[in-house]
N, C-alpha and C positions, 0 to 999 in steps of 0.2 A: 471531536475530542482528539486531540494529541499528546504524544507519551514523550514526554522530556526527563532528561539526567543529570545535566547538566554539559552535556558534552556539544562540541559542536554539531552533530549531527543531527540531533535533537533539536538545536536550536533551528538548524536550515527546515525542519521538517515543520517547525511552526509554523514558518510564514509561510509554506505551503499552505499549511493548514488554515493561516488567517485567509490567504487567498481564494481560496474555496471555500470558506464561510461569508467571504463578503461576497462573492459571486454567488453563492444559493442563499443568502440571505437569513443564515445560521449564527447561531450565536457559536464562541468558543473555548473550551476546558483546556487548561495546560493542567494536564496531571503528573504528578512526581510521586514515587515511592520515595520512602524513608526507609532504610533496610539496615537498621544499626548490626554490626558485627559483633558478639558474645564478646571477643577478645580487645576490643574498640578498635579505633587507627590509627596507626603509627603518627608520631607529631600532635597527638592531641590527648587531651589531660585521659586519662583512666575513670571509667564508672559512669556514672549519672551528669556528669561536669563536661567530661568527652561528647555523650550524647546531647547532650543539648547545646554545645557550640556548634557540633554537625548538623543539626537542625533547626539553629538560628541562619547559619551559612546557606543550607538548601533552602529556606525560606526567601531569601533574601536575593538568591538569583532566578528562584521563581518567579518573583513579583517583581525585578527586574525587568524581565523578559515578557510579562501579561505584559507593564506598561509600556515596553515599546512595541508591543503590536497592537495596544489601543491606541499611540498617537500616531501611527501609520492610519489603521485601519478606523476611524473612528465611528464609525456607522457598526461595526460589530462589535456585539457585547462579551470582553475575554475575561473570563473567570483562570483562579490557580486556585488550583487544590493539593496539598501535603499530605498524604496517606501514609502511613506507617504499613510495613506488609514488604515483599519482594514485589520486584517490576512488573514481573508477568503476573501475579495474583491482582495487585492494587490494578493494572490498564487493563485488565481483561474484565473487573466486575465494571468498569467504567463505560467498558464497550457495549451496556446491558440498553444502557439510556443513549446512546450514539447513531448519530444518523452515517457518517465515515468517521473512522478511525487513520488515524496518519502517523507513522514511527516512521523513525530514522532506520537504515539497513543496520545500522548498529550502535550501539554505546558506548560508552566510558571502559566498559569489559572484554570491549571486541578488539581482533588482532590484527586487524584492517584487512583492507582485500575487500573485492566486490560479495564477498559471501556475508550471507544477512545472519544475525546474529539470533543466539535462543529465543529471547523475547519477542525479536520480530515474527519468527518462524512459530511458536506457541500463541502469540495472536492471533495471527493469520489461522492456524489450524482448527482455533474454537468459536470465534467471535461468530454472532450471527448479522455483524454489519458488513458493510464492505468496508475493506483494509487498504489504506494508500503506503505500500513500503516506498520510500522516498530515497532515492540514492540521484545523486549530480552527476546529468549527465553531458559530458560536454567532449569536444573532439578540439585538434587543432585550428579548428574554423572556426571553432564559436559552440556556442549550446545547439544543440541538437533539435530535430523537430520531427514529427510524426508518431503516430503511434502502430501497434500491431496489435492483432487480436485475437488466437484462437478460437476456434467455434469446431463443431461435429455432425452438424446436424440436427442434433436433440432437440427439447423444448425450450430449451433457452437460449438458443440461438439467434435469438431477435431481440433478445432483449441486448445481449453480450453487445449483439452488433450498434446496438441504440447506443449503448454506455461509450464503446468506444467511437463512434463516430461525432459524437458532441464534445466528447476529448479531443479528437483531429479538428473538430473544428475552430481549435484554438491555439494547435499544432502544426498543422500539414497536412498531407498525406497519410490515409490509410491503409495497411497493409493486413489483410485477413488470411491468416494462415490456416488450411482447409486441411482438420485433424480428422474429417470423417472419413471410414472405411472407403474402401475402392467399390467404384461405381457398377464393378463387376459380382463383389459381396454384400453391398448394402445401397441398392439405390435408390431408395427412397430417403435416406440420411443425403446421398450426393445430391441427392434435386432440392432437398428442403435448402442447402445452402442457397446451391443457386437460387431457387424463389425469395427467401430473404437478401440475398443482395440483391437483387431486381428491384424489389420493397427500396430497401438503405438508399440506392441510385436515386429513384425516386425523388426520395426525402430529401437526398443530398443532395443535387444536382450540382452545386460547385466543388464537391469532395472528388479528387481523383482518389481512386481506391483498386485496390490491385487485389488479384486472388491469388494466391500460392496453395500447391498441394502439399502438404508436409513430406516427406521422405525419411527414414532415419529412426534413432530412438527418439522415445518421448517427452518433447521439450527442447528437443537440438537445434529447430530451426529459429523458434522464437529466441533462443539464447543468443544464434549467430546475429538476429537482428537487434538485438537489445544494444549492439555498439552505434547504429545507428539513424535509433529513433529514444526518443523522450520519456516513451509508456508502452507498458506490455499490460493490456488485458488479457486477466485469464479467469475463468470460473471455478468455484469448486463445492462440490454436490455436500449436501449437508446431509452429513450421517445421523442417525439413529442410536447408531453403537458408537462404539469409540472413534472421535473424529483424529480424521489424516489427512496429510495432502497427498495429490497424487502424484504420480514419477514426475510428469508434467510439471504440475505446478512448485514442484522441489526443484526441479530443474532451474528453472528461471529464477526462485528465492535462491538458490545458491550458489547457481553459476552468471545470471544475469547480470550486465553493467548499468541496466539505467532502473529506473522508481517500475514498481511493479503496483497493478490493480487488481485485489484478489475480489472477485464478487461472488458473494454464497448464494448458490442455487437449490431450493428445489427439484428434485429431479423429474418433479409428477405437473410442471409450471415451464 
């Protein structure tokens, strides 16, 4: 599923998103809120006559946009759907039935800048799929490649590392930033890293892959590298109570430069 607006950003995050439906052999949802304003919008008629020109308009670059990424992609099957609702309510019930979710770092509302906007950030926080925030990441050489990965140690440390490694492997270069406590405080979290990248080496054998020790506040280092690699893998533990992200994963949503991978974890897996 992906969340469009109508704005360019949206649009780029499509073909992400066809992209990664034709690669995992998914079909794919361009979903739109309709979020008519009490007062309507300047430049169009007042009342029920307003609304429905704005939502013959949003219909109509909806279905625009499915069908060019059916005549792109034509082996994936792309649906549009028009929900009435605000952005974050209508792509968050949508993310119910979602195998990935793909938004733009912002919309039609944001004020630019690499900071990812409400909706991206209220996704990410609730959804129980994994979330691809999408931002273009490119340098004066060209688009970038490789990805990074946070990990701790913890139980989902192998999996984190699976997710981001079959992402390099269509990138570059791995870089796994090593968040777990010091080897002096916690070392059985320090060994499990190491025994999972021994595993990943393994598996990968053509991945060079690097280890970094993090230093600093949380989330500093993956932000310094967000300038240059492609994808930041991060995880984030799924509450019970009221879901948040963590300093970490706020970090990168809001000060990060390139597409981030929120994947929800388990903490007890």
């Amino acid at each position: 599923m992906c969340g469009v607006d109508g704005s360019q950003h949206a649009a780029d995050a499509s073909w992400v998103a066809a992209r990664a439906a034709a690669r995992l052999g998914l079909g794919l949802q361009l979903v739109r809120a309709f979020d008519w304003p009490t007062g309507g919008i300047p430049g169009l008629p007042a009342g029920d006559l307003g609304r429905v020109v704005a939502r013959r308009s949003a219909l109509g670059e909806l279905f625009r946009l499915v069908d060019s990424v059916a005549a792109v992609h034509p082996a994936t099957a792309a649906a549009g759907a028009l929900t009435d609702g605000t952005a974050l309510e209508v792509l968050t019930a949508a993310t119910a039935t979602a195998a990935l979710t793909v938004v733009g770092a912002q919309g039609q509302s944001a004020p630019g800048g690499p900071r990812a906007g409400s909706v991206a950030l209220g996704i990410t926080r609730t959804t129980l799929c994994p979330v691809l925030v999408h931002r273009a990441a490119v340098s004066a050489a060209g688009e970038l490649g490789g990805v990074a990965v946070s990990v701790d140690g913890g139980p989902a440390t192998a999996r984190l590392l699976d997710v981001a490694a079959r992402s390099a492997g269509r990138r570059g270069d791995l870089v796994v930033v090593d968040d777990s406590p010091s080897d002096l405080v916690a070392p059985d979290s320090w060994a499990a890293v190491g025994e999972a990248l021994l595993a990943l080496r393994a598996a990968h054998p053509d991945l060079r892959i690097t280890r970094r020790r993090h230093r600093g506040l949380p989330g500093s280092m993956l932000v310094e590298l967000s300038v240059s690699v492609s994808l930041i893998v991060v995880g984030r533990a799924l509450e019970s109570t009221r879901p948040h992200l963590s300093a970490r994963v706020g970090a990168v949503l809001r000060r990060g430069t390139c597409s981030t991978l929120v994947v929800p974890l388990d903490r007890h897996v």
